[in-house]
Every structure is written in structure tokens, then in C-alpha cells.
FIMIBA-128529 format. One record per residue: y, x, z of N, C-alpha, C in turn. Coordinates in steps of 0.001 Angstrom, whole numbers, padded with zeros to 6 digits, always signed. Example, Ala and Ser with C-alpha at 12.3 -4.5 7.8 and 13.67 -1.06 7.14 Angstrom:
2
-005690+013190+007800-004500+012300+007800-003300+013200+007800
-002250+012850+007080-001060+013670+007140+000030+012900+007870
% end
This chain:
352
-022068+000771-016218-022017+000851-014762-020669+000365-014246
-020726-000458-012942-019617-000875-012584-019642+000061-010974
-018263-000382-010635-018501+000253-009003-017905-000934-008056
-018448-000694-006864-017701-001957-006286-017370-001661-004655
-016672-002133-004219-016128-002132-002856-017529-002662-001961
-017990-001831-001443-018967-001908-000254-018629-002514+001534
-017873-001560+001796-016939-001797+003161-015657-001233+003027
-014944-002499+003744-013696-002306+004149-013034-002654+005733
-011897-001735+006082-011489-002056+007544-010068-001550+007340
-009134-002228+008134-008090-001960+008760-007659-001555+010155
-006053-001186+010150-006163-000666+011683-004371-001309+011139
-004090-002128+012296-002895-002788+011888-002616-002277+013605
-001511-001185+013491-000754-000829+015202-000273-002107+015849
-000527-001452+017280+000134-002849+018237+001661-003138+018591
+002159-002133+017848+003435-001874+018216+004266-002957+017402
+004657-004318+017887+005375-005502+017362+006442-005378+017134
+007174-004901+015672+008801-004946+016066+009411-006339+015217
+010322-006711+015982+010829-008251+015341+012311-007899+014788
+012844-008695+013749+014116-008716+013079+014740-008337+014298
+014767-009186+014902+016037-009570+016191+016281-007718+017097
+015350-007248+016993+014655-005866+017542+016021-005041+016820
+017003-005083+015160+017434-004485+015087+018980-005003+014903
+019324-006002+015972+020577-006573+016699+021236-005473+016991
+021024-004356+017717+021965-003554+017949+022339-002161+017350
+021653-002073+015620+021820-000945+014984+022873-000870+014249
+023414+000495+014522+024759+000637+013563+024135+001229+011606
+024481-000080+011135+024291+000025+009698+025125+000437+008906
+025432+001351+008499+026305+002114+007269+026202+002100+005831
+027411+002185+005573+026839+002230+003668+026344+003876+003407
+026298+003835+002486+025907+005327+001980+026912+006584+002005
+028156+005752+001708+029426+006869+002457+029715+007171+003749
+028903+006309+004445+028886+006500+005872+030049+005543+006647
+030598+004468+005106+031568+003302+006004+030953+002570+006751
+031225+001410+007641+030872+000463+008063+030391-000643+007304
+029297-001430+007591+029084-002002+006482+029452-003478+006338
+030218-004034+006923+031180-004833+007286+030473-006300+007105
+029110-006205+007876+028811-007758+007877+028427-007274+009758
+028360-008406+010179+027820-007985+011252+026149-008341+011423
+025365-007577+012101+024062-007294+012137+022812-008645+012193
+023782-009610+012458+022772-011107+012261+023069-011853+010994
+024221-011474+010085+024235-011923+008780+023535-011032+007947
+023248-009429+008470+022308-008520+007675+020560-008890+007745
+020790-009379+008788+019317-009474+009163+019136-011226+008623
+019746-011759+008359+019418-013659+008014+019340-012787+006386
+020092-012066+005782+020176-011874+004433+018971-010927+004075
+018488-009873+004963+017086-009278+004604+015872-010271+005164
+015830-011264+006018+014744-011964+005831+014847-013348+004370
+015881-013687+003992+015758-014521+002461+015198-013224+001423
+015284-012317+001935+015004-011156+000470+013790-011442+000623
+013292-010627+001717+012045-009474+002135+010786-010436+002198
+011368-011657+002874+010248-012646+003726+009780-011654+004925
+010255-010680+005505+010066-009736+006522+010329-010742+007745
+009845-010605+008490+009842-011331+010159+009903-010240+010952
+008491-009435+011017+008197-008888+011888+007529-007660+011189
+007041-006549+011855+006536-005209+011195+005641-004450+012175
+005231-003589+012354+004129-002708+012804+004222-001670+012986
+004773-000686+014035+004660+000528+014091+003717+001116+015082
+003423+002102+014449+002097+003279+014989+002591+003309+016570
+001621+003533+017820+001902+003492+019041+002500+005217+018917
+003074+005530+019965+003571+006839+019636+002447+008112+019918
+001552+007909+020221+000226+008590+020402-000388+009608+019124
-000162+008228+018002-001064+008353+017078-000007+008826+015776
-000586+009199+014849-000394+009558+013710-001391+009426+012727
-001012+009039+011071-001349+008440+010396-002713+009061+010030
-003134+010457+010366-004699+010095+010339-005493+009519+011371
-004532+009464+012497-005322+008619+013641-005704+007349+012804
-004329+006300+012888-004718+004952+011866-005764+005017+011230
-005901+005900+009886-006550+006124+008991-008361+006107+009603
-008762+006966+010545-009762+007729+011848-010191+006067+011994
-009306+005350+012408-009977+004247+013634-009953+002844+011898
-009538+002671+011156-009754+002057+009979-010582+002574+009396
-011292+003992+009078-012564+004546+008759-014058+003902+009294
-013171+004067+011127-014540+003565+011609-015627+002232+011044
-014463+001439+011600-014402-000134+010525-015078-000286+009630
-014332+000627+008392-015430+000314+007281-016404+000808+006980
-016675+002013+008097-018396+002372+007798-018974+001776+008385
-018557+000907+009067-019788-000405+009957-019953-001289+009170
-018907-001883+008889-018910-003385+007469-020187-002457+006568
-019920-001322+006066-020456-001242+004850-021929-000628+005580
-022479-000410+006578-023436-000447+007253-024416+000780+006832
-023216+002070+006741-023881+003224+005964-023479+004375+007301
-024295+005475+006534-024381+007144+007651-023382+007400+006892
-022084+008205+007586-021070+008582+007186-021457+009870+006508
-022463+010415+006827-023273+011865+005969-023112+011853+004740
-023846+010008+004373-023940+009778+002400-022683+010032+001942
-021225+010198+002433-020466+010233+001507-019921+011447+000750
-019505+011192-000073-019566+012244-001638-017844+012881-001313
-017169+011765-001199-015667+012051-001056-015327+011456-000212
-013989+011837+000048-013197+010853+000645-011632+011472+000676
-011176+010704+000035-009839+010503-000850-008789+009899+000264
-007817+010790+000282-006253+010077+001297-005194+009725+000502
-005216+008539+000272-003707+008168-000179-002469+008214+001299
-001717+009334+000948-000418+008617+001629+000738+009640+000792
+002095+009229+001978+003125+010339+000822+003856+010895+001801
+004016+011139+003337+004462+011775+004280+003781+012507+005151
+002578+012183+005283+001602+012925+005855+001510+012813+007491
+001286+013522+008345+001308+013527+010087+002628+013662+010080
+003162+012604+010441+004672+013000+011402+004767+011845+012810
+004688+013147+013796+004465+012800+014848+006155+012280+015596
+005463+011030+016589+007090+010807+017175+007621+011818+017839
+009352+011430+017401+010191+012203+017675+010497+013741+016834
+009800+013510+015603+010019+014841+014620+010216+014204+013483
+011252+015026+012930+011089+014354+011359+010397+015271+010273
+009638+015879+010690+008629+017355+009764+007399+016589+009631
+006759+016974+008393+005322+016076+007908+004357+017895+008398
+003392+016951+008233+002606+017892+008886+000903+017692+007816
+000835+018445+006412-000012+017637+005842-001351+019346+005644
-001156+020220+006792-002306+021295+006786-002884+021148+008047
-004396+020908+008410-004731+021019+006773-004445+019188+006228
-005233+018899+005169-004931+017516+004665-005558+016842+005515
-004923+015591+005512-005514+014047+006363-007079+013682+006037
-007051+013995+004839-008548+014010+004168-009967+014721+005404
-008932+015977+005283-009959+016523+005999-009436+016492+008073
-008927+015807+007832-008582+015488+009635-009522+014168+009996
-009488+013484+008444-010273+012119+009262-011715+012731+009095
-012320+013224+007798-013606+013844+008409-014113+014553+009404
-013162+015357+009683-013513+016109+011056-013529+015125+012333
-012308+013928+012747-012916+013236+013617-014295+012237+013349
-015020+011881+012030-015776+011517+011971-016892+011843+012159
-016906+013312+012399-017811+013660+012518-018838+014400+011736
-018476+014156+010467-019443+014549+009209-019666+015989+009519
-020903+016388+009124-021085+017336+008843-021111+018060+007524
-021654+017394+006701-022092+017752+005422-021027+018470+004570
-021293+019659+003785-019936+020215+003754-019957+019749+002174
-020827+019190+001485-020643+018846+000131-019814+017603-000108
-019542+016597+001070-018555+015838+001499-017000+016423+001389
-016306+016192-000166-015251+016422-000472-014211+016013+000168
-013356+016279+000835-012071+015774+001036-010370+016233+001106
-009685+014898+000096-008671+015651-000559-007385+014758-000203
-006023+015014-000325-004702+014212-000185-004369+013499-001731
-003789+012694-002350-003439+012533-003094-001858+011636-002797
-000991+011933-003234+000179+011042-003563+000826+010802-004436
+000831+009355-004478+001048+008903-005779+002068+007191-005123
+003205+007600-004595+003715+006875-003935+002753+005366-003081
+003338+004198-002693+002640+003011-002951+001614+002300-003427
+001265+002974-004796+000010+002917-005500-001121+003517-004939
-000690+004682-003898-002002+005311-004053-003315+004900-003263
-003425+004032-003135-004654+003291-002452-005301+002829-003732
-004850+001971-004663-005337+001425-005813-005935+002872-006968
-004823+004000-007184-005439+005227-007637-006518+005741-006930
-006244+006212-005477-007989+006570-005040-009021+005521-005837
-008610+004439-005398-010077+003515-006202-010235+004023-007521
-009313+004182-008202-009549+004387-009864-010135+005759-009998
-010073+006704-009251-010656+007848-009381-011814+007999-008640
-012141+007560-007509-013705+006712-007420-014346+006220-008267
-013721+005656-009274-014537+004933-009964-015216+005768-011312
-014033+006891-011662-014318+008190-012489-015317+009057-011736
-015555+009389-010287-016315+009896-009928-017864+009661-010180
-018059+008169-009843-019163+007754-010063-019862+007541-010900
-019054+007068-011809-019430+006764-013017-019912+007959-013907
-019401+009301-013273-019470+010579-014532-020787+011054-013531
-021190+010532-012732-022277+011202-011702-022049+012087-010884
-020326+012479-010567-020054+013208-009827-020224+013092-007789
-020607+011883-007928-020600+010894-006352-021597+009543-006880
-022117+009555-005371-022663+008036-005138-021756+007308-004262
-021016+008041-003509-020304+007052-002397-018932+007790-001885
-017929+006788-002098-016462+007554-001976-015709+006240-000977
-015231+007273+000367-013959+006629+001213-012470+007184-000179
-012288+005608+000453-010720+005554+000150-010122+005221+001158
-008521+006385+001474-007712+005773+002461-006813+005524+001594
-005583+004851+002399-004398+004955+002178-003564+004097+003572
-002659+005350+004214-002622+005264+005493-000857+005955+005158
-000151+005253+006344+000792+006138+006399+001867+005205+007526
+002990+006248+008174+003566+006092+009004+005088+006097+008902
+005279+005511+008174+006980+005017+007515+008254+005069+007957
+007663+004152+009763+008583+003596+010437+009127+005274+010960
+008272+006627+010991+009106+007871+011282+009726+008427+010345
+009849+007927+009391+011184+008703+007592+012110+007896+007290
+012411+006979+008656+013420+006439+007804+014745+006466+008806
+016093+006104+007823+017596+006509+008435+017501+005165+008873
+017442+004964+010489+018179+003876+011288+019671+003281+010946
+020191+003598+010296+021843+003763+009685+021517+002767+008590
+020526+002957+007868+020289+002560+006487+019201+000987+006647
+020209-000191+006309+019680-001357+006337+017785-001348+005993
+018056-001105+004850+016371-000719+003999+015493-000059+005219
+015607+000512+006384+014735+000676+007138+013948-000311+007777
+014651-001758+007431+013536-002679+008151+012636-002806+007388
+012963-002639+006107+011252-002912+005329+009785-002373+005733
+010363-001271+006398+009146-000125+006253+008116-000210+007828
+006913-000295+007181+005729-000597+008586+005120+000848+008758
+003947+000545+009503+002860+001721+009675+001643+000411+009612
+000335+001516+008963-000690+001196+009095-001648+001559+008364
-003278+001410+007969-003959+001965+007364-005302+001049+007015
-005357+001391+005641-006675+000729+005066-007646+001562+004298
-008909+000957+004560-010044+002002+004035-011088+001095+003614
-011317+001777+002373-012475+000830+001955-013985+002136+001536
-015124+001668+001223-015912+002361+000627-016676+001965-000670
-016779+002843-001643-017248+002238-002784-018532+002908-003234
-019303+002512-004183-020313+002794-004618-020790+001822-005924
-022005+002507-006848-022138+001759-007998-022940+000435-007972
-022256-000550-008555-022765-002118-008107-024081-002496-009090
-024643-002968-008517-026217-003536-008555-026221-005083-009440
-025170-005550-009104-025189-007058-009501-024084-007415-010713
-023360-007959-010513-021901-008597-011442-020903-007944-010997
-021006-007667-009740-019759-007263-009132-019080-006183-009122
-017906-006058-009183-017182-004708-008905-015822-004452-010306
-015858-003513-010409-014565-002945-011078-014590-003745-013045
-013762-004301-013231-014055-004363-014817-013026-003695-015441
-012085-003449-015267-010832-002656-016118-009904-002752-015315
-009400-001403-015690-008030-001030-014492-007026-000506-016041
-005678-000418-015284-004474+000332-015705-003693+000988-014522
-002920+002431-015165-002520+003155-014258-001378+004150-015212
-000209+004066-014923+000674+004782-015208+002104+005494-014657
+002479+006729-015007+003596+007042-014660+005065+007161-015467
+006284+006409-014760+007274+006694-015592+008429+007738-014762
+008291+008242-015100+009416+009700-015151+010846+010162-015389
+011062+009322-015872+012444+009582-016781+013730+009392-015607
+014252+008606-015934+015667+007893-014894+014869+007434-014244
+013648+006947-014175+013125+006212-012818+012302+006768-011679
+012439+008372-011960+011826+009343-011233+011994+009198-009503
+013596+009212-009969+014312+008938-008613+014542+007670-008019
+014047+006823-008442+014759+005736-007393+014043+005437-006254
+013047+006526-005850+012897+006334-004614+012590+008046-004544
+013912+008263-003103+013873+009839-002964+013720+010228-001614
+013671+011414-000757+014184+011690+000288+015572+012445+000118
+016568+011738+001250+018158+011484+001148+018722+011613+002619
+019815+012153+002847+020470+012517+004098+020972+010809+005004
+021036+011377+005951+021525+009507+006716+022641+009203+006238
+022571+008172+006157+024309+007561+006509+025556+007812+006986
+024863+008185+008218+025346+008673+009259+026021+009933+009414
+027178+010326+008725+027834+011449+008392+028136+012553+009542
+027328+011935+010629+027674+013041+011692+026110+013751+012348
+024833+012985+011461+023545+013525+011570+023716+014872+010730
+022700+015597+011232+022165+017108+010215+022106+016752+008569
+022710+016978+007892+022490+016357+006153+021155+017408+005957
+020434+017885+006506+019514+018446+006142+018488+017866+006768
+018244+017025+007564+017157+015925+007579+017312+015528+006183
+015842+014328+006006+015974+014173+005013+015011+012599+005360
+015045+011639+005053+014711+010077+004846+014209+009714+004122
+013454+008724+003942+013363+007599+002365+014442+006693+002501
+014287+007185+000845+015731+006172+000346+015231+005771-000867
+016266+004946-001277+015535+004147-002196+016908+002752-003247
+016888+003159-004280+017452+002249-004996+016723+000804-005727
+017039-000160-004690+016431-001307-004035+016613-002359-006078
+017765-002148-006132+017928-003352-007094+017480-002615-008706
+017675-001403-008896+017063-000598-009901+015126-000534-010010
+014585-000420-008805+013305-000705-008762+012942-002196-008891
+013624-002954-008222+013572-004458-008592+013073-004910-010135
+014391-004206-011011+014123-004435-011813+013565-003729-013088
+012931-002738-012287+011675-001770-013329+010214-002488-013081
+009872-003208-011730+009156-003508-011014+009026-004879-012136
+010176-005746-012637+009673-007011-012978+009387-006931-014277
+010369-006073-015058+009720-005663-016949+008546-004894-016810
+007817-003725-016150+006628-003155-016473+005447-004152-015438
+005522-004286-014313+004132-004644-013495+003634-005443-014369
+004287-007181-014820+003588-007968-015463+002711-007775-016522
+003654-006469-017256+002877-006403-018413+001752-004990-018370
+001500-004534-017163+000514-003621-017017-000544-004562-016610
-000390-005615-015886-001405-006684-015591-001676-007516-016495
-001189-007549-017666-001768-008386-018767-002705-007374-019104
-002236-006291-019471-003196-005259-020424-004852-005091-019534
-004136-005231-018349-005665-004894-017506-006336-005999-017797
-005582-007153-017355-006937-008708-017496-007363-008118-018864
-006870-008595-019786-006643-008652-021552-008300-007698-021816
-008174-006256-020855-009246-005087-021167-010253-006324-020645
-010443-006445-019441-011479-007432-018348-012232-007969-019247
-011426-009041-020563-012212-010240-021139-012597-011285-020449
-011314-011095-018972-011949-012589-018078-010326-013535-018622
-010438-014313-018591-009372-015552-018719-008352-015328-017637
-007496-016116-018174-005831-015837-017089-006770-017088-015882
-007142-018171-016505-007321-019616-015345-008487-018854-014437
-009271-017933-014844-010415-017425-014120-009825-016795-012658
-008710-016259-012691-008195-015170-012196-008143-016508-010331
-008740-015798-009322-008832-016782-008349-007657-015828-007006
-007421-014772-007090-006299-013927-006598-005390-013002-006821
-004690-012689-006560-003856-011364-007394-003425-010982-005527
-004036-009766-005706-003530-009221-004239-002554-007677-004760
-001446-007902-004557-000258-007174-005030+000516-006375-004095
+000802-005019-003968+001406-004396-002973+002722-005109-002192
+002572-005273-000763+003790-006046-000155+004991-005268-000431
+005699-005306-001161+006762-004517-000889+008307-005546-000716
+007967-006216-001176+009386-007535-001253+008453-009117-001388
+009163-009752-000992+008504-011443-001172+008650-011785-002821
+010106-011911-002436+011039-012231-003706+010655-011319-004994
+010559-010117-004741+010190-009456-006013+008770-009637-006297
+007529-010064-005497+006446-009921-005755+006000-011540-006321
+006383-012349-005642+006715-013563-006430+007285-014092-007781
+008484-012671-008284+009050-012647-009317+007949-012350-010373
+007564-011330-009759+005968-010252-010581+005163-011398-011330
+004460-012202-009857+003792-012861-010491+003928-014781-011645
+005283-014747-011205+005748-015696-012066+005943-014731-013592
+006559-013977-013524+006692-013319-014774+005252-012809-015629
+003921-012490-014802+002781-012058-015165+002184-013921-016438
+002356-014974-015377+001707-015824-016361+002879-016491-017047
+003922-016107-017025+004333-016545-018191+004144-015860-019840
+003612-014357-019347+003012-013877-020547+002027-014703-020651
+001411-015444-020776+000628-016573-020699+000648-018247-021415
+002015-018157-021038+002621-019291-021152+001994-020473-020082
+001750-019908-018891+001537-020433-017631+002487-020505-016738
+002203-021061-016048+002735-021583-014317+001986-021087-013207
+002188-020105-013039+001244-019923-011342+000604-020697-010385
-000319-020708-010365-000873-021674-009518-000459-021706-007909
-000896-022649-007486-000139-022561-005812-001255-021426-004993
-001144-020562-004650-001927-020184-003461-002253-018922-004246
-002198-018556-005558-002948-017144-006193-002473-016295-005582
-000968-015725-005112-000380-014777-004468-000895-014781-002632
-001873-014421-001849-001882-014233-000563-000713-012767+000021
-000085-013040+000816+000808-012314+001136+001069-012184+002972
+001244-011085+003340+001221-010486+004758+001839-009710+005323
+003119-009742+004502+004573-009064+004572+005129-009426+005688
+005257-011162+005590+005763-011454+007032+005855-010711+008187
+004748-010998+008398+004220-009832+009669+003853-008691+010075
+003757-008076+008717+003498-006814+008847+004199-005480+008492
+004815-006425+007329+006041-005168+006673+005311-004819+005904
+006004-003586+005276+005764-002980+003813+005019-001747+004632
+003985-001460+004289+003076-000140+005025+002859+000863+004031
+003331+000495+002864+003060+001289+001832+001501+001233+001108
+001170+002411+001221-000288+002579+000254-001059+001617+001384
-000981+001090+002581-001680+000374+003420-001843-000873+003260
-000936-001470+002420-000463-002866+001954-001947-003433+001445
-002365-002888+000359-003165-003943-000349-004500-003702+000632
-005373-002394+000452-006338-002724+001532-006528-003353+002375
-005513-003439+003222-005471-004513+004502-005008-005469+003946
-004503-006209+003190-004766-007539+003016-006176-007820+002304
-006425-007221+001631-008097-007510+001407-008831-008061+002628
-008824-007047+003815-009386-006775+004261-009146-008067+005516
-008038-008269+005688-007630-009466+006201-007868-010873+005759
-008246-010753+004199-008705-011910+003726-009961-011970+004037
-010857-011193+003632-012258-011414+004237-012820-011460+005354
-011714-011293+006182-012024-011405+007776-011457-013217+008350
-011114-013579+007046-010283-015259+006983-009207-015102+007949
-008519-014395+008355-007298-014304+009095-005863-014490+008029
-005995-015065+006778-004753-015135+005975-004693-016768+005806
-004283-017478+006280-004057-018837+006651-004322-018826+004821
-005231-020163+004101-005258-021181+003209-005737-019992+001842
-006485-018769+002315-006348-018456+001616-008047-017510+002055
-009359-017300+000717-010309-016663+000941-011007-016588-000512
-012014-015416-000353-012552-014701-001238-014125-015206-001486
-014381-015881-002531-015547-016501-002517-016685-015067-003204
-017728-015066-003221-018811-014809-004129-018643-014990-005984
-017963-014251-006376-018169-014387-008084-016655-014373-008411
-015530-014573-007595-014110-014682-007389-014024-013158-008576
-013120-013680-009276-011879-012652-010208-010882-012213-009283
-010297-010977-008973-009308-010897-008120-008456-009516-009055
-007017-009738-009001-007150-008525-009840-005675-007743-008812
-005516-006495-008405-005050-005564-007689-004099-005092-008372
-002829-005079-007853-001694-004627-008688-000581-003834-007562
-000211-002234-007480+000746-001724-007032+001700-000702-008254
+003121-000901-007461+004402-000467-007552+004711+000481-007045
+005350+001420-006968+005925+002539-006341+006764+003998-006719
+007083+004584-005748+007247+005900-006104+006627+006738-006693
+007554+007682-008156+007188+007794-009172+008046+008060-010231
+008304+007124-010797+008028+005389-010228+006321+005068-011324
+005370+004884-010148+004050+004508-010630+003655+003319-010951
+002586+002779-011370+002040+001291-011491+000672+001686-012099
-000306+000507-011020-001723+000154-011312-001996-000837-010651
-003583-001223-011635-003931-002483-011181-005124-002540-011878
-005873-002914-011193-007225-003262-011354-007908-004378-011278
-008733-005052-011992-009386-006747-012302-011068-006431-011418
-011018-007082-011069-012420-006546-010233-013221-008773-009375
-014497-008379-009541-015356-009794-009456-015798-009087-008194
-016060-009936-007250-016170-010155-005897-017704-010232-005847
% end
């Protein structure tokens, strides 16, 4: 038995913020010095990193099970089902409701069960649960969907992974432009045809790399040190990110039994240009390949790093053909790969 992605939808906020948007922020180092470039050589030097332009934050209304609520809707229409049939429905995020102007998460009861309740469901055998598992956890809901079904525990499982970034982070602290809002949802069930899941990988490392992404006091030595932020050691994950991802994505194809040349996408968590580009140059050179032009589709530009929101919505953006030079045929190899806090990694090979 395989399982396969039925419907999917996004909810990408209207809220446009542009580089230029953070011209007038005072950026600090971590001692709280000055950080002695001025704010248009920081910002020319995080768009050569990031490939960041522009980003997405939640209107101030909403909160990340809202996102999550109105990206639900979405994909129970695509997938053209009674929201009753479903078995689960699984929340990836890692901050939970934090509403503007607070920095407190707000995760009782769970998002899980906030988006069912605006959906409406009744059915109380309709499970719903939080999971966090940094960045990854959109790709883990799928993998544990796929344990559901397969053991006969479910016929039909929502996956979110939703979250609201742009409220955890220190304005002080350059690394705040990375971070978006937004939410993706897909629905799965067991596939009938060729299609769907062929082998995944999923692991955690613990050790020294527990921390390099934490919550951390501002910069800003004259804020409350008892707030608390995402923070994040940018060049240490860099380079945990380029020795393990590649080679968790060999092991997954390798399980598949589909060919490296078969492989027609690799849709990879946005988190950096440069590093995700690194990923996948480093993936086929286990290979003793060259990347082909166009395998990486990417939506960072414009959207920022959303976290667990990243890969769904670019899926979901691809099949809607809104990713310039780039689409998902019928029989397509595509294989799913996230990074994160943890420090986690998975990835999954899956036929269209």
C-alpha cells in the first residue's frame, strides 16, 4: 500500500514586507554592540545570502490557526471530500497562537483542535493533535500519515503545518528578516494507482546540535532578558545542513529504487537560497552528477522562510502553475526534503 496526497491548499498573508521595509532598524550584535555596517550594506549582504526580497506576514487579525482554518478550507475543496471522513488531522508548527503585540504562545487547547472546531467537524472519532518537530514538521505529519494508514489506523489524514514567525523574533537581530508567516495543508489517503509515497527518511540529532536553534533574549540590552526570541546559529546549521541533508536524500531515493536522472523535482524547505542550492549540488554529487537546471523550484524570494509552511505551499503553488518555468506532470518523481530545529531532517521520494 502506498498513500498519496489527495488535496492541497495554501494561505500565503497579504501582509507584503520588502527588504527596504527594514532601512530603519537598529541591528545589534549579540552583546548588544552596534553592528557597524550600516543597514543597506546589511540588507545588499542578506539578499546575496538568503535570495530573500520580500516576505509575508499574518494580517494582525489572524493567528496561525486562522492561516492554517482558511488553507484547510482549500484543500478540502481540491481534494473534493466531507470534512466528516477525516480520521486525523495533524498540526505541524513550533510557536503556536501568538497573537499581535504579545510575545506568549498560546497552544491550549492545540491548533489541531482550533482548526477542527472552525471547520466544523463534528465527528468526535476525528483525532486532532500538535506536533513539533521544528521546520520539518510538515514533511513528519506526512510520514506519520502514512504509518496511520497503512497500519489501518485512518483512511484520511489533514496535514498542517502553519506558523507565525514574523511574532518570535528580536527586531535587533539581523536573522529576523528571514522569517515569514503562512500555512500549508494537504490531505492524504491510500493510493489506488502508482502514485504516492515510496520511501521516506527521518531523523534526529541531539548532541551539540540540539541548540543551534534556541529561544534567546534580544540584543537589545535594555529589553526584558526574559522575553525570549528565535535565535539561531546561522553558519553552524549551514554546515550540519550540507554534511547530513544530502546524504539522508540519497538513502531515501537509494530505498525508492527510482534512479537519480528519474528524479523530475526536489522541493526542499526554503530556508536559505545559498544553502539549499548547496544541498542540492552536494545531493548529486553523491552521484557523481551535476544538477540539472530547473530541479530545485524555489519561493523564498517572495515569501521568506515560513517554516513548516515552506514546502506545502510550494507544492501547492506549483500545481496551481504560479512558480514561473517550473510544473508537476502525471508520473513525475519528486522527492521532499526538510531541515530544522532539533536539529531534525526528512525527506520523502513520492510519484505524482
Amino acid at each position: 500500500m502506498k498513500i498519496k496526497i489527495i488535496g492541497i491548499g495554501s494561505y500565503i498573508p497579504n501582509l507584503e514586507i520588502k527588504n527596504t521595509d527594514f532601512d530603519k532598524h537598529i541591528f545589534l550584535n549579540e552583546d548588544g554592540t552596534p553592528f557597524g555596517y550600516p543597514n543597506e550594506v546589511v540588507i545588499k549582504k542578506f539578499k546575496g545570502i538568503t535570495g530573500i526580497e520580500n516576505r509575508r506576514y499574518a494580517e494582525p487579525q489572524y493567528t496561525a490557526s486562522d492561516l492554517a482554518f482558511f488553507a484547510a478550507e482549500k484543500a478540502i475543496a481540491n481534494a473534493k471530500i466531507d470534512a466528516e471522513t477525516l480520521d486525523y488531522i495533524i498540526f505541524a508548527h513550533n510557536f503556536g497562537d501568538v497573537k499581535t503585540g504579545t510575545h506568549q504562545t498560546d497552544i491550549l487547547p492545540s491548533l489541531a483542535t482550533r482548526v477542527k472546531n472552525k471547520l466544523g467537524i463534528k465527528n468526535p472519532k476525528c483525532v486532532a493533535y500538535d506536533i513539533l518537530f521544528g521546520c520539518p514538521g510538515w514533511i513528519e505529519g506526512v510520514l506519520q500519515a502514512n504509518a496511520f494508514i497503512k497500519s489501518g489506523m485512518a483512511k484520511r489524514v489533514m496535514v498542517i503545518g502553519a506558523e507565525t514567525l514574523s511574532r518570535v523574533v528580536d527586531d535587533h537581530d539581523r536573522d529576523s528578516m528571514i522569517y515569514s508567516d503562512g500555512a500549508g495543508v494537504s490531505i492524504l489517503e491510500a493510493s489506488t494507482d502508482e502514485s504516492g509515497l515510496l520511501s521516506y527518511e527521518s531523523a534526529t540529532y541531539a548532541n551539540d546540535e540540539a541548540n543551534y536553534l534556541y529561544f534567546g533574549k534580544s540584543y537589545n540590552p535594555d529589553l526584558d532578558p526574559d522575553i525570549k526570541y528565535i535565535k539561531m546559529y546561522g553558519r553552524k546549521i549551514y554546515e550540519f545542513a550540507l554534511s547530513n541533508v544530502p546524504c539522508a536524500m540519497k538513502s531515501c531515493l537509494d530505498q525508492s529504487g527510482i534512479a537519480i536522472d528519474d528524479v523530475k523535482k526536489i522541493l526542499i524547505h526554503q530556508a536559505n537560497e545559498k544553502m539549499d542550492e548547496a544541498i542540492i549540488e552536494r545531493f548529486y554529487k553523491l552521484y557523481d552528477k551535476t544538477a540539472p537546471k530547473d530541479i530545485m523550484p524555489m519561493s523564498i524570494h517572495d515569501l521568506g522562510n515560513s517554516s513548516v509552511a515552506t514546502v506545502p505551499t510550494l507544492y501547492d503553488l506549483i500545481l496551481q502553475g504560479k512558480i514561473e518555468n517550473h510544473e508537476i506532470k502525471k508520473g513525475d518523481v519528486i522527492i521532499f526534503a526538510s531541515v530544522g530545529a532539533g536539529m531534525n531532517i526528512n525527506a520523502f521520494v513520492y510519484r505524482y
